[in-house]
Biopython code that builds the backbone (N, CA, C, O; Angstrom):
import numpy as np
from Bio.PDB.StructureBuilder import StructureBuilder

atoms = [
    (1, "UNK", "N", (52.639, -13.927, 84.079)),
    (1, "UNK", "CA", (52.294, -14.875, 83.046)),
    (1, "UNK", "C", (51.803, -14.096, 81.835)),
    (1, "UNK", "O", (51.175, -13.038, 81.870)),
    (2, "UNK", "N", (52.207, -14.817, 80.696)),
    (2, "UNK", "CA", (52.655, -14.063, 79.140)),
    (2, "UNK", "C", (50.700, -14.515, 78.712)),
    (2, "UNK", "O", (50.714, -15.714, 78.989)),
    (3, "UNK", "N", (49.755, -14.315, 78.411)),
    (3, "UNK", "CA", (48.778, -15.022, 77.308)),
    (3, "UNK", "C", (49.598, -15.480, 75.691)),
    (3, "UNK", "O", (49.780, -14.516, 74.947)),
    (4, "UNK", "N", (49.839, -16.186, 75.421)),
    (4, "UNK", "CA", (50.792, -16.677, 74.181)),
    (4, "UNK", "C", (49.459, -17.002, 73.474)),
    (4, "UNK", "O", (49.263, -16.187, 72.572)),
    (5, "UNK", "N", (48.716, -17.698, 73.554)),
    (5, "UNK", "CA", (47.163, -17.880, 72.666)),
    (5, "UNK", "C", (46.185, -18.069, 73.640)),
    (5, "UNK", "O", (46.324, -18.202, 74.856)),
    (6, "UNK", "N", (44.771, -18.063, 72.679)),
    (6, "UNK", "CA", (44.006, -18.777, 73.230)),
    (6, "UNK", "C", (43.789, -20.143, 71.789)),
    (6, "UNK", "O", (44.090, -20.120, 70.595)),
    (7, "UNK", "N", (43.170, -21.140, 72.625)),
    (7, "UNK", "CA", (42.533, -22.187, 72.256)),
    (7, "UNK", "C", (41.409, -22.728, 72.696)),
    (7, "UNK", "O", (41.386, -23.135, 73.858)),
    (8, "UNK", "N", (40.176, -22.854, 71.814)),
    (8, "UNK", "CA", (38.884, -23.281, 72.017)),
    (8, "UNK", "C", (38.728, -22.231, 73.617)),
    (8, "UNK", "O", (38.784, -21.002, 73.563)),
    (9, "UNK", "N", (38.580, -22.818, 74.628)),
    (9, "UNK", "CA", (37.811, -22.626, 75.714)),
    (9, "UNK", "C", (39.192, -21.959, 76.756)),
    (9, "UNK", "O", (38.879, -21.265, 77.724)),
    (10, "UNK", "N", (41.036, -22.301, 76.391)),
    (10, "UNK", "CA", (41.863, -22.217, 77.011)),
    (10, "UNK", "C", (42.734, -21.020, 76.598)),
    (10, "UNK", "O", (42.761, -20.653, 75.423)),
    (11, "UNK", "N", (43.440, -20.414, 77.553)),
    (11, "UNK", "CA", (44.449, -19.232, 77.211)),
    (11, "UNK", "C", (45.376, -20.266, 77.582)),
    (11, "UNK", "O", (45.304, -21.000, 78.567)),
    (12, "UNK", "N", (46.302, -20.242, 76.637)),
    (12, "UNK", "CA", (47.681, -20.994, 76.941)),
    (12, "UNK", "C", (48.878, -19.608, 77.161)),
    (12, "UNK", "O", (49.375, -18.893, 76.291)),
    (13, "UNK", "N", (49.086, -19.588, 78.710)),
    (13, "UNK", "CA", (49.947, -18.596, 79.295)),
    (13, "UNK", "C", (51.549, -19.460, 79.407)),
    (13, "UNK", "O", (51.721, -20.678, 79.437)),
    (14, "UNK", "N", (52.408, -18.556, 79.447)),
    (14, "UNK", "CA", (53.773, -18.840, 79.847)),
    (14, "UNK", "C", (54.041, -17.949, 80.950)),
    (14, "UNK", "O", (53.870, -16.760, 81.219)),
    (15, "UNK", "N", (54.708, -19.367, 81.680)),
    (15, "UNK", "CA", (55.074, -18.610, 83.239)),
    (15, "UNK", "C", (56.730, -19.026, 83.583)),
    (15, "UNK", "O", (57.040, -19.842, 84.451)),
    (16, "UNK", "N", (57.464, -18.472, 82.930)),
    (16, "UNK", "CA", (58.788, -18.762, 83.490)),
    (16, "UNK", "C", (59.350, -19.934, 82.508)),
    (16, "UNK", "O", (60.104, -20.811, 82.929)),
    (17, "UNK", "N", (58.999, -19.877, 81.433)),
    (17, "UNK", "CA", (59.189, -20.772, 80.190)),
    (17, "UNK", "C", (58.413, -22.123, 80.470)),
    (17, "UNK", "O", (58.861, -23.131, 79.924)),
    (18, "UNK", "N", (57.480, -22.217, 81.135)),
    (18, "UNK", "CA", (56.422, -23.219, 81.274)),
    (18, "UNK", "C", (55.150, -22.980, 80.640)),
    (18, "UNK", "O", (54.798, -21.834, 80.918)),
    (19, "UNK", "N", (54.271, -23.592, 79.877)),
    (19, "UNK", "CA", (53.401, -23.188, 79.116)),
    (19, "UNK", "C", (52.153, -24.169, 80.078)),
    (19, "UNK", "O", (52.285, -25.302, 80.541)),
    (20, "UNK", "N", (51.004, -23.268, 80.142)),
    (20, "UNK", "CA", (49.978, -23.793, 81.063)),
    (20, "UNK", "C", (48.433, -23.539, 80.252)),
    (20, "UNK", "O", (48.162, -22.617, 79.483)),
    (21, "UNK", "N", (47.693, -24.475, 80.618)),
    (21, "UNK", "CA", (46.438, -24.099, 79.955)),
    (21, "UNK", "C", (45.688, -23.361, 81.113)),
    (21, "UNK", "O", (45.656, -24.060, 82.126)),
    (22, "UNK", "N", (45.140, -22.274, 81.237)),
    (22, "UNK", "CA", (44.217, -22.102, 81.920)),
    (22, "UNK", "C", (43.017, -21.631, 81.255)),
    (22, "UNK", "O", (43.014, -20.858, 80.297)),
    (23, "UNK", "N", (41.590, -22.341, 82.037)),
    (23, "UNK", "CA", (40.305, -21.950, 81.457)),
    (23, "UNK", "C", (39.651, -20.639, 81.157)),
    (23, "UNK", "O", (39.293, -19.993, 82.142)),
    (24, "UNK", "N", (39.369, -19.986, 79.635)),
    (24, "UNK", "CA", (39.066, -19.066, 79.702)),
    (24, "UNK", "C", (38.136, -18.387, 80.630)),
    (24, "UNK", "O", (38.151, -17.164, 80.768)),
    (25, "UNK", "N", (37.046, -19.438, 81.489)),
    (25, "UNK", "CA", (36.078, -19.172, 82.525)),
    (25, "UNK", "C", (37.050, -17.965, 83.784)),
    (25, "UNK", "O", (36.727, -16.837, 84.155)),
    (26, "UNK", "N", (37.929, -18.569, 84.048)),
    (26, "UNK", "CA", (38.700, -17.949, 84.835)),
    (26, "UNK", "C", (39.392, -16.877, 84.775)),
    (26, "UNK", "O", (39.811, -16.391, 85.825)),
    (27, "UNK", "N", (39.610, -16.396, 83.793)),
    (27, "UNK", "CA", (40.272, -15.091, 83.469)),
    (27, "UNK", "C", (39.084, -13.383, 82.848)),
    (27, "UNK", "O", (37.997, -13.362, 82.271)),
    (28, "UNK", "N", (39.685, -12.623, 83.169)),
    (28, "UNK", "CA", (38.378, -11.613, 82.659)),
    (28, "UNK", "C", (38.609, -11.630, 81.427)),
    (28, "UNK", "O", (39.495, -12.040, 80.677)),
    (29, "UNK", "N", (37.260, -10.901, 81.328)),
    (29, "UNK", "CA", (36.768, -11.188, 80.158)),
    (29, "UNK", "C", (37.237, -10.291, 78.482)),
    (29, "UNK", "O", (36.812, -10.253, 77.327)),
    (30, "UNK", "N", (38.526, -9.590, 79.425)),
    (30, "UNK", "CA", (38.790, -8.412, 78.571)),
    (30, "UNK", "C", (40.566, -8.954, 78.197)),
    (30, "UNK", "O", (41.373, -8.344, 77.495)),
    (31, "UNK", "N", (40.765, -10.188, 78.886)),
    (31, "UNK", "CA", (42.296, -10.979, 78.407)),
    (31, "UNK", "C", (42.675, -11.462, 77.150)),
    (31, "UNK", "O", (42.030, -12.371, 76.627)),
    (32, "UNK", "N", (43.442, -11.065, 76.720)),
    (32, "UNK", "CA", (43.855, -11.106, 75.181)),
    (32, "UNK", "C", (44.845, -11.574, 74.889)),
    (32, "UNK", "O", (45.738, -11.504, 75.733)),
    (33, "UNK", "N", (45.117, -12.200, 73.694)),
    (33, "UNK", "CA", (46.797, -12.718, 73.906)),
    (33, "UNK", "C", (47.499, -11.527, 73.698)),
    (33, "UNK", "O", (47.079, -10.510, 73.145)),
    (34, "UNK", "N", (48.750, -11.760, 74.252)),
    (34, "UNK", "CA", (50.125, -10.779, 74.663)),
    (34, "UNK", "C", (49.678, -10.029, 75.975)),
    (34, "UNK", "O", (50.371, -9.031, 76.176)),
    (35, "UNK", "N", (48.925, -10.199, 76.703)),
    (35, "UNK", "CA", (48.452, -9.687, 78.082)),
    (35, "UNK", "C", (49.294, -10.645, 78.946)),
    (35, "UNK", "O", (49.566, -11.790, 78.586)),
    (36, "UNK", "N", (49.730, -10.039, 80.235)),
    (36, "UNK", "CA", (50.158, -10.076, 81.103)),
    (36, "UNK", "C", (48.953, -10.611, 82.212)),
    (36, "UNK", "O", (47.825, -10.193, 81.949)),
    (37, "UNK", "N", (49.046, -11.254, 83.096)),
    (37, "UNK", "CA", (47.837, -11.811, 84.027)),
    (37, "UNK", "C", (48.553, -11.908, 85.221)),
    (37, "UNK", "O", (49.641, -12.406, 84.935)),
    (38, "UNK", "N", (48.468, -11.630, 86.679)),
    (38, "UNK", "CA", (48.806, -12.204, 87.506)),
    (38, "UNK", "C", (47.741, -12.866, 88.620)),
    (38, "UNK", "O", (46.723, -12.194, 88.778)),
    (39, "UNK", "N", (47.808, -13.693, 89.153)),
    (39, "UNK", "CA", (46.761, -14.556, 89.771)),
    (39, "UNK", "C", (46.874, -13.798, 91.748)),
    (39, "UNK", "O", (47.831, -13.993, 92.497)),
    (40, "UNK", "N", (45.900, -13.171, 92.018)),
    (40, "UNK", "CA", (45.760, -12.342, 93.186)),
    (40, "UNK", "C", (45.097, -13.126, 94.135)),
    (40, "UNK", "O", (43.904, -12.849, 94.009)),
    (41, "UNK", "N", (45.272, -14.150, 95.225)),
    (41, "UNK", "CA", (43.727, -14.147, 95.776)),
    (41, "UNK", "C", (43.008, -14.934, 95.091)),
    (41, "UNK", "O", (41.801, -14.903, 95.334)),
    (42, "UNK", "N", (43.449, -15.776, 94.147)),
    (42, "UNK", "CA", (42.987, -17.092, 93.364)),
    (42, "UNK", "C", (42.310, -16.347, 92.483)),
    (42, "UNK", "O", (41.569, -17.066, 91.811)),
    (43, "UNK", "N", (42.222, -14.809, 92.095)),
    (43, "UNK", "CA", (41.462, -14.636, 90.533)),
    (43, "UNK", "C", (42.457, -14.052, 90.075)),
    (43, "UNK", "O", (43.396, -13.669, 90.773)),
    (44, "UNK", "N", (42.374, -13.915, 88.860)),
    (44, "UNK", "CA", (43.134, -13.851, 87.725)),
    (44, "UNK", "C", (43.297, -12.077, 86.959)),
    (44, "UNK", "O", (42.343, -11.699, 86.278)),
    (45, "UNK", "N", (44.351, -11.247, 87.113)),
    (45, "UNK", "CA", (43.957, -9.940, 86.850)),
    (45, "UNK", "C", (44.682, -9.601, 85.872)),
    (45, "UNK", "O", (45.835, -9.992, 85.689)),
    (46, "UNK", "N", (43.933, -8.696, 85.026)),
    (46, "UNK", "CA", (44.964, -8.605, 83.714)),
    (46, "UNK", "C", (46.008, -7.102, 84.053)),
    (46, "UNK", "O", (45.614, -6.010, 84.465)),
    (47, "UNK", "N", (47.186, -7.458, 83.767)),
    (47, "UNK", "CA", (47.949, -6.244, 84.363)),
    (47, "UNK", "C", (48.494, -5.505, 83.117)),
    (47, "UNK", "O", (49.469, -5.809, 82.430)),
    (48, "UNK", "N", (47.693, -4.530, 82.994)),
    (48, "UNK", "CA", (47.544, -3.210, 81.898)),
    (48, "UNK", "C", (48.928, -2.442, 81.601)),
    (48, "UNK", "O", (49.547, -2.217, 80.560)),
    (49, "UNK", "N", (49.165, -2.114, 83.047)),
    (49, "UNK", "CA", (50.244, -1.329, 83.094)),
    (49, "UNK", "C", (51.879, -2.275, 82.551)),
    (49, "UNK", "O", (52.559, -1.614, 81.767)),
    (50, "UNK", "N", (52.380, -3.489, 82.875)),
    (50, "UNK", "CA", (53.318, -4.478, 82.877)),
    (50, "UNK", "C", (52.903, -4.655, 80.901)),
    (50, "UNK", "O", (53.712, -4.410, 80.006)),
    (51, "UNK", "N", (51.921, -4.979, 80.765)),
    (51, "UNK", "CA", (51.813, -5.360, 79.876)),
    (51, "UNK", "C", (52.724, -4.257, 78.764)),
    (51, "UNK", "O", (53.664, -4.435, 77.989)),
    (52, "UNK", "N", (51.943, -3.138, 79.135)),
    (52, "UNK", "CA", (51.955, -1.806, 77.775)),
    (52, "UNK", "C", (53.970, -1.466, 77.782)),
    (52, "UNK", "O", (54.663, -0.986, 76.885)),
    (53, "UNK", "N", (54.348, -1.934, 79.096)),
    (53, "UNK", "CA", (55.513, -1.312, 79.355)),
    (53, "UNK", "C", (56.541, -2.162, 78.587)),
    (53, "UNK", "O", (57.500, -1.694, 77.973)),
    (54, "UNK", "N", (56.128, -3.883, 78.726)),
    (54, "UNK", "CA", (56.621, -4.545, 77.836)),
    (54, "UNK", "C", (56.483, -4.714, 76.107)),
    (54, "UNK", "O", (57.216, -5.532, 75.550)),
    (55, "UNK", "N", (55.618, -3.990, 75.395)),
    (55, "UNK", "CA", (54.894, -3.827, 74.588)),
    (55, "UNK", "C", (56.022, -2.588, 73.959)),
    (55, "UNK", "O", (56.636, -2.658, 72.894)),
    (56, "UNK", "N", (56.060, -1.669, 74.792)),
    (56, "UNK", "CA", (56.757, -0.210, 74.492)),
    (56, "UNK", "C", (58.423, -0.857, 74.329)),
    (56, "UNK", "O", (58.947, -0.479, 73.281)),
    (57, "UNK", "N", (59.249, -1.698, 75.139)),
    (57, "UNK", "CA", (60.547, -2.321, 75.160)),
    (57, "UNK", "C", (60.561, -2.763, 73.997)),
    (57, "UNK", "O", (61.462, -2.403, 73.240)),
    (58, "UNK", "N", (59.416, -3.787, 73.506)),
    (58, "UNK", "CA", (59.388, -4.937, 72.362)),
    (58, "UNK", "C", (59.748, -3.616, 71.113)),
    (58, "UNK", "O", (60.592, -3.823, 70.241)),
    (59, "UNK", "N", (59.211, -2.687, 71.173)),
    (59, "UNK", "CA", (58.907, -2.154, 69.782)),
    (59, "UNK", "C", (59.586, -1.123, 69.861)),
    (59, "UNK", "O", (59.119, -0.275, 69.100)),
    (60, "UNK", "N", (60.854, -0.608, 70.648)),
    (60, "UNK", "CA", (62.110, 0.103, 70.996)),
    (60, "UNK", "C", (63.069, -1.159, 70.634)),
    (60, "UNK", "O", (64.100, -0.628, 70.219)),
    (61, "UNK", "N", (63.190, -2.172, 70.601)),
    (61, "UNK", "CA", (63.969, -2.597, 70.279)),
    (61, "UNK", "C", (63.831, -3.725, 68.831)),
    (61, "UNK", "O", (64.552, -4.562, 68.288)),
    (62, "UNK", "N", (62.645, -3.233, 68.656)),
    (62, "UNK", "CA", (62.740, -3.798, 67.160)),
    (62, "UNK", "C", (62.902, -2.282, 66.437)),
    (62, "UNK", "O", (62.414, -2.419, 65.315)),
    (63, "UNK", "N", (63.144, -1.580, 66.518)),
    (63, "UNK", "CA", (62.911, -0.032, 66.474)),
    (63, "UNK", "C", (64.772, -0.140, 66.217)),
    (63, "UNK", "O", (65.309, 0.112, 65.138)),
    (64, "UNK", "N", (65.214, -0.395, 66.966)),
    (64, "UNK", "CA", (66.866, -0.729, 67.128)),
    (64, "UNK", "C", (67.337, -1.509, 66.003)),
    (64, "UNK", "O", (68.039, -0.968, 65.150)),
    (65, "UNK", "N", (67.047, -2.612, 65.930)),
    (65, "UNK", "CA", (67.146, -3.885, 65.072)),
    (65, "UNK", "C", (66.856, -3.070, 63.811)),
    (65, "UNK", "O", (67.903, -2.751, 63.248)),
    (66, "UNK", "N", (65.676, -2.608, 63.160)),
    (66, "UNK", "CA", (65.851, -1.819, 61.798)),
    (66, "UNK", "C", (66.856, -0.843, 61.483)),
    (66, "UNK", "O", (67.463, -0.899, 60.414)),
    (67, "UNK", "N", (67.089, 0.113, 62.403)),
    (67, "UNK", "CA", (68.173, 0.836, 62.439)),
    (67, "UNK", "C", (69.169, 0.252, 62.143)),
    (67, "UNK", "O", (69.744, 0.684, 61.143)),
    (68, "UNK", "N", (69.959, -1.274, 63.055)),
    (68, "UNK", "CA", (71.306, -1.641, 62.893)),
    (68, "UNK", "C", (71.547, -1.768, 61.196)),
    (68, "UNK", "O", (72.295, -1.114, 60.469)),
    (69, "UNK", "N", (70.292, -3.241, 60.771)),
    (69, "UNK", "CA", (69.961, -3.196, 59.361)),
    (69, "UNK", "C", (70.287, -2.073, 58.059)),
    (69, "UNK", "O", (70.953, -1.958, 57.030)),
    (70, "UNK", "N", (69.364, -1.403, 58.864)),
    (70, "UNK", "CA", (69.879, 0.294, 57.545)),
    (70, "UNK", "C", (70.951, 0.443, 57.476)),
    (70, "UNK", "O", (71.225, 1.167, 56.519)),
    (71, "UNK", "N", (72.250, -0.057, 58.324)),
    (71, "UNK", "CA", (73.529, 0.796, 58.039)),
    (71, "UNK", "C", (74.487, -0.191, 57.505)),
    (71, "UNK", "O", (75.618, 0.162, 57.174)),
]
sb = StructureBuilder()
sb.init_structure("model")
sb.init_model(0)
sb.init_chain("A")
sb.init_seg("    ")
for serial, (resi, resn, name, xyz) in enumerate(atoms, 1):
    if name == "N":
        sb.init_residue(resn, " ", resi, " ")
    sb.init_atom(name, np.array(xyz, "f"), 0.0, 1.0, " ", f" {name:<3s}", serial, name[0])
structure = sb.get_structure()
């Protein structure tokens, strides 16, 4: 699950093109939007590694996209 925002008290995550509110109470305290979360054992963990890897793709391929542009 994607963090897409937060609102007031809620992180509104996307899970498989479904958009969900969950309570910021529930998530740590270090979840940000564009974080990755997966739910372990009924708590909520922010996954560092998934995240950065998708982060590194996003900006290799906008990295691409300027390139095509330039030519």
């Amino acid at each position: 699950m994607v963090i897409d925002r937060i609102e007031g008290d809620f992180a509104v995550v996307e899970n498989e093109g479904i958009m969900l509110d969950i309570p910021l109470s529930q998530l740590p305290c270090e979840a940000k939007e564009g974080d990755i979360v997966t739910l372990s054992n009924g708590v909520y963990i922010v996954d560092n590694k998934s995240a950065d890897e998708q982060r590194e793709e996003i900006s290799a391929r906008l990295e691409n996209l300027f390139k095509r542009k330039q030519k």
